[in-house]
C-alpha positions in Angstrom: -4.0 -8.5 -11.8 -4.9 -4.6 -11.7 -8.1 -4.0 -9.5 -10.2 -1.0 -10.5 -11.7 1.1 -7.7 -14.9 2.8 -9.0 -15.9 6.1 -10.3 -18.5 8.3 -11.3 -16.5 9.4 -15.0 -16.7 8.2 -18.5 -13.3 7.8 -21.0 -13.5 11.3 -22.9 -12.3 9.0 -25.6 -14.9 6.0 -25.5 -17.5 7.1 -23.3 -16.5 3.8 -21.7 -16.9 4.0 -17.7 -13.2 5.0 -16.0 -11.9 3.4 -13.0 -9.5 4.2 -10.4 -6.6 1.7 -10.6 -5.5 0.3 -7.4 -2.9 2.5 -7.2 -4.9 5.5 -7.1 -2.7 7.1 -9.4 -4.4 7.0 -12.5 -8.1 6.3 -14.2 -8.4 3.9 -17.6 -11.0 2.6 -19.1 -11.8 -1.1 -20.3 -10.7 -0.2 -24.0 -7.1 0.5 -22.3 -7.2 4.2 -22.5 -5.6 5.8 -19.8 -5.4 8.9 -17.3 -3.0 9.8 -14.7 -3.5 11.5 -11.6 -1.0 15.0 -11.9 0.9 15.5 -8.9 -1.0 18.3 -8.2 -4.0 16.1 -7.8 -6.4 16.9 -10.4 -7.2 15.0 -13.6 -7.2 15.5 -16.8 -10.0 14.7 -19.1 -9.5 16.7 -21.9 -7.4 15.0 -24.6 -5.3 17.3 -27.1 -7.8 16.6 -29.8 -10.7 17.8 -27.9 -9.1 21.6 -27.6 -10.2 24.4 -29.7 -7.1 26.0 -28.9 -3.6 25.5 -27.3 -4.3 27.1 -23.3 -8.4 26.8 -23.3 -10.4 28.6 -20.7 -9.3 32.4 -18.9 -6.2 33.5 -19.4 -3.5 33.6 -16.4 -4.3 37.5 -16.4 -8.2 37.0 -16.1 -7.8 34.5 -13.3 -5.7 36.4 -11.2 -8.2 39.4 -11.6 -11.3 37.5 -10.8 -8.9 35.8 -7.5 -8.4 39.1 -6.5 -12.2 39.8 -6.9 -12.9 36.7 -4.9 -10.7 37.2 -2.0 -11.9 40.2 -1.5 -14.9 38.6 -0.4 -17.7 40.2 -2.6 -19.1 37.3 -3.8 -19.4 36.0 0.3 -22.7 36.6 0.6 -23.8 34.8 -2.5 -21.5 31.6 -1.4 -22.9 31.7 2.2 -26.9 31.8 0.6 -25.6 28.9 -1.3 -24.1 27.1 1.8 -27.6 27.4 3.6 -29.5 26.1 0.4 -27.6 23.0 0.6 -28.4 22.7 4.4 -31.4 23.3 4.6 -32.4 20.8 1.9 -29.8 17.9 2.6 -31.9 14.9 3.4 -31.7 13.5 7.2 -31.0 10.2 6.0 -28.4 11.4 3.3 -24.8 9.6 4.0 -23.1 11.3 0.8 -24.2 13.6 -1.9 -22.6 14.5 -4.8 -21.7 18.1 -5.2 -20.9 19.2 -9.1 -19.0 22.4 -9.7 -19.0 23.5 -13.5 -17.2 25.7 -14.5 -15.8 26.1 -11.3 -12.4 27.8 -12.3 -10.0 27.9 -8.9 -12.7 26.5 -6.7 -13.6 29.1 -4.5 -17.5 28.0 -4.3 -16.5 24.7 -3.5 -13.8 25.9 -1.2 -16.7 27.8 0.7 -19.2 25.3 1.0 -16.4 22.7 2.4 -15.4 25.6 5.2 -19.0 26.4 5.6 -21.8 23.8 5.3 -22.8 22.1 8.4 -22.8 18.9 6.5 -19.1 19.5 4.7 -17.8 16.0 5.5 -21.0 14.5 3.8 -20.3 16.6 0.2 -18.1 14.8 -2.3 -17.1 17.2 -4.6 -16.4 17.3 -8.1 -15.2 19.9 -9.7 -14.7 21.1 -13.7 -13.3 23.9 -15.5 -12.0 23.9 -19.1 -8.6 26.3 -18.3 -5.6 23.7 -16.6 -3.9 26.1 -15.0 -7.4 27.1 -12.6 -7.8 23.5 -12.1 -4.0 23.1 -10.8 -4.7 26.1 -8.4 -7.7 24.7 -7.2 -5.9 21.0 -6.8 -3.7 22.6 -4.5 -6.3 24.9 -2.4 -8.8 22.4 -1.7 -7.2 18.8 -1.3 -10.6 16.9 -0.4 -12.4 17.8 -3.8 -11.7 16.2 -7.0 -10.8 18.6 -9.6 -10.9 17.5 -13.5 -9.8 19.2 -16.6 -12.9 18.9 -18.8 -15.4 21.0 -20.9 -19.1 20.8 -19.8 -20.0 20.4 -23.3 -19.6 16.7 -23.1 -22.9 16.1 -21.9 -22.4 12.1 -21.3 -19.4 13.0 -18.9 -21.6 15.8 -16.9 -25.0 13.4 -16.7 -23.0 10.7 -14.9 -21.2 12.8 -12.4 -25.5 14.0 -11.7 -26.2 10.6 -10.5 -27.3 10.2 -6.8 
C-alpha cells in the first residue's frame, strides 16, 4: 500500500490536494493524477494544456541578462532590507514559516534570505516561476527550497501554499 506524505499543493488538474508518495519521488492526487519529482529537484505543476505557448516565461537570453544583473549584486541591498523584515517580525514562538516566492525566476531572493536570515533553518521555502528552464537553475542552486513549475494565476494553488 502507497503511503502519502503531506503537502501544502493542489492537482493543477483537479484542485484535489497532492501528496508526496512514500518514495519522495513524485506527488499524485486521490483522482490518480500524477507528478514526478525531475531529477533536478523541482516540480512540475504546469500540464501541457495549461500553456499559452510552447517555452512560457523569459527567454534563455533574458534570464542570463537579469543573472548577470543579479550577481552583480545590485539588487543586495533590497534582498538584505527584505532579510531584516522577515527577522524582525518572525514570531519567538514560530517553529516553521512558510516562505512563498512568486514569480521567483532562478531564486536569487530566496537564495539570499536562506544565506542571510538569522532564522534560515526555520524558512520553508516554496518557490514558483512560470519559465522551466529558471526553475531547473534554481533546483540546482538552492537544494533546501522547493521549486515548482506553475503560473500564479491559479489562485486555488497560490492560497494553499499562504496557509500558516
Amino acid at each position: 500500500m502507497t503511503q502519502f506524505i503531506p503537502s501544502p499543493y493542489l492537482c493543477p488538474i483537479c484542485q484535489d490536494s497532492l501528496n508526496l508518495t512514500e518514495n519522495k519521488k513524485s506527488y499524485c492526487c486521490a483522482k490518480n493524477h500524477h507528478f514526478d519529482v525531475a531529477k533536478e529537484g523541482y516540480l512540475n505543476l504546469l500540464p501541457a494544456q495549461h500553456k499559452k505557448s510552447k517555452e512560457p516565461g523569459d527567454s534563455k537570453a533574458m534570464m542570463q541578462a537579469r543573472r548577470n544583473f543579479l550577481e552583480a549584486d545590485f539588487y543586495q541591498p533590497l534582498a538584505q532590507a527584505i532579510t531584516n523584515l522577515v527577522d524582525q517580525h518572525y514570531p519567538d514562538n514560530a517553529t516553521k514559516r512558510h516562505i512563498l516566492d512568486m514569480g521567483c525566476g532562478e531564486g536569487y531572493y530566496s537564495r539570499q534570505l536562506s544565506a542571510l536570515s538569522t532564522h534560515a533553518s526555520q524558512l520553508d521555502f516554496h518557490c514558483l516561476d512560470i519559465a522551466k528552464n529558471a526553475i531547473m537553475a534554481a533546483a540546482k542552486k538552492h537544494k533546501e527550497a522547493c521549486y515548482i513549475v506553475a503560473s500564479t494565476t491559479n489562485r486555488k494553488f497560490v492560497t494553499l501554499l499562504t496557509r500558516p
